[in-house]
N, C-alpha and C positions, 0 to 999 in steps of 0.2 A: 504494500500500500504506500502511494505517495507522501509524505511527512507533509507536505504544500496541502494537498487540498484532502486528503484522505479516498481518492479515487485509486483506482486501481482496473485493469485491464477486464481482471474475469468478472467485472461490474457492466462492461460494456452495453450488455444488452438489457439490461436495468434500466441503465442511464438515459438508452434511448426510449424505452418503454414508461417513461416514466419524466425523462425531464429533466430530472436533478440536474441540480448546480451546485459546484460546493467553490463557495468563493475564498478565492488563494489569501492568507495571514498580512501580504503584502499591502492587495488592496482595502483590504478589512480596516488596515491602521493606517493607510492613504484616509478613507472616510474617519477616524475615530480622531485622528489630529484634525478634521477641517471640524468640529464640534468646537463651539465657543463651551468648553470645559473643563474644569482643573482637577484633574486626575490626581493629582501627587494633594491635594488637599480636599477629597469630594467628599460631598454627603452621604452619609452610610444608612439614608433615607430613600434616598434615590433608588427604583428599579429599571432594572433594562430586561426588555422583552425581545427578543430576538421569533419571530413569529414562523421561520419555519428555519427550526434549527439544524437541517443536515448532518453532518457528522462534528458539530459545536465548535467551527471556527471562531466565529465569532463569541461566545462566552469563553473560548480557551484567550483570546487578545483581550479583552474585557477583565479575566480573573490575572492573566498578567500585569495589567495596569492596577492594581489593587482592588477592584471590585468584590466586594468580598461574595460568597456565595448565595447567601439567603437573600442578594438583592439581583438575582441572575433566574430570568425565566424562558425557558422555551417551549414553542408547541411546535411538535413533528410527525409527520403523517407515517412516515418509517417507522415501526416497531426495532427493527435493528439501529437504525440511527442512534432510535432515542437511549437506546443500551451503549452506543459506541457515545454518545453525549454523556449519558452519567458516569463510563468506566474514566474517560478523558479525563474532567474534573474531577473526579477519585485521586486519579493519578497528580494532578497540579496538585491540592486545598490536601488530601489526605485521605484515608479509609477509615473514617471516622464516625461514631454512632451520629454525631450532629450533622458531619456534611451529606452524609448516606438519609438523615432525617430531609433537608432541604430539598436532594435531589428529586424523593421521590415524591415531593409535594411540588416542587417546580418547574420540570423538565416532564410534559405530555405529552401525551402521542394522542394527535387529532389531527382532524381537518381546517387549516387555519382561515379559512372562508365560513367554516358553519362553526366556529366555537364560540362557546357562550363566555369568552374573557374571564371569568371566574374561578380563580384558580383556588384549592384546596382551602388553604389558607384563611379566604374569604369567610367559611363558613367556624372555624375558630375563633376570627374574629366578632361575627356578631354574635356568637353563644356566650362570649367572655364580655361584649358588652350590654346585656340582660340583666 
C-alpha cells in the first residue's frame, strides 16, 4: 500500500467501481495552511469533521498538527476504510481504552448524503443535560 495516499494496485477495480479518492498528505496540508488558523495554539473546543473519511488522510494531518482526538470526526461509506481510519489513529494518539473510546463514537460508517449529522455523543449529551 502507498504511504501517500493509502491506495494500492489490487484496489484497482474498487476504485473504479466505486470512485474513491484518497487525497495525497501533500495537498491535505496545501488546504490546512491556507485556513486563517493557529494550530500551534487552537481551541480544544473546536471539531473537524472530515465527511467522507477514506483511509483518514486527512485526520492523520489534522492529529499531527495537534488536534487532539475526541475533536476529530468522520463518516465513511467503507466498512474497511472506517477500520483502516480507526487502526491509523491507534497507531499516531495510542491503543488506548480513551482513544479506542472516541474512535468508536467518532469515526462512522454511513452515507455522507443521507446522514443525520448526529453523532453518538449527541445523545450523552442531552441525557446529562436533564
Amino acid at each position: 500500500m502507498n504511504a501517500n495516499n493509502h491506495y494500492s494496485e489490487e484496489r484497482d477495480d474498487r476504485v473504479k467501481e466505486t470512485a474513491e479518492i484518497f487525497t495525497p498528505p501533500w495537498l491535505i496540508n496545501d488546504m490546512l495552511d491556507t485556513l486563517d488558523y493557529d494550530f500551534k495554539n487552537h481551541d480544544h473546543t473546536k471539531t473537524w469533521l472530515d465527511p467522507t473519511g477514506g483511509s483518514g488522510n486527512f485526520l492523520i494531518e489534522l492529529a499531527k498538527r495537534g488536534i487532539r482526538v475526541h475533536n476529530l470526526y468522520t463518516l465513511e461509506l467503507m466498512p474497511d476504510n472506517v477500520e483502516t481510519i480507526k487502526r491509523r489513529l491507534r497507531e499516531f494518539y495510542g491503543d488506548t481504552d480513551e482513544v479506542n473510546y472516541h474512535l468508536n463514537r467518532n469515526i462512522v460508517q454511513g452515507d455522507a448524503l443521507t446522514y443525520h449529522y448526529e453523532f453518538w455523543w449527541h445523545d450523552d449529551l442531552m441525557e446529562e443535560s436533564w
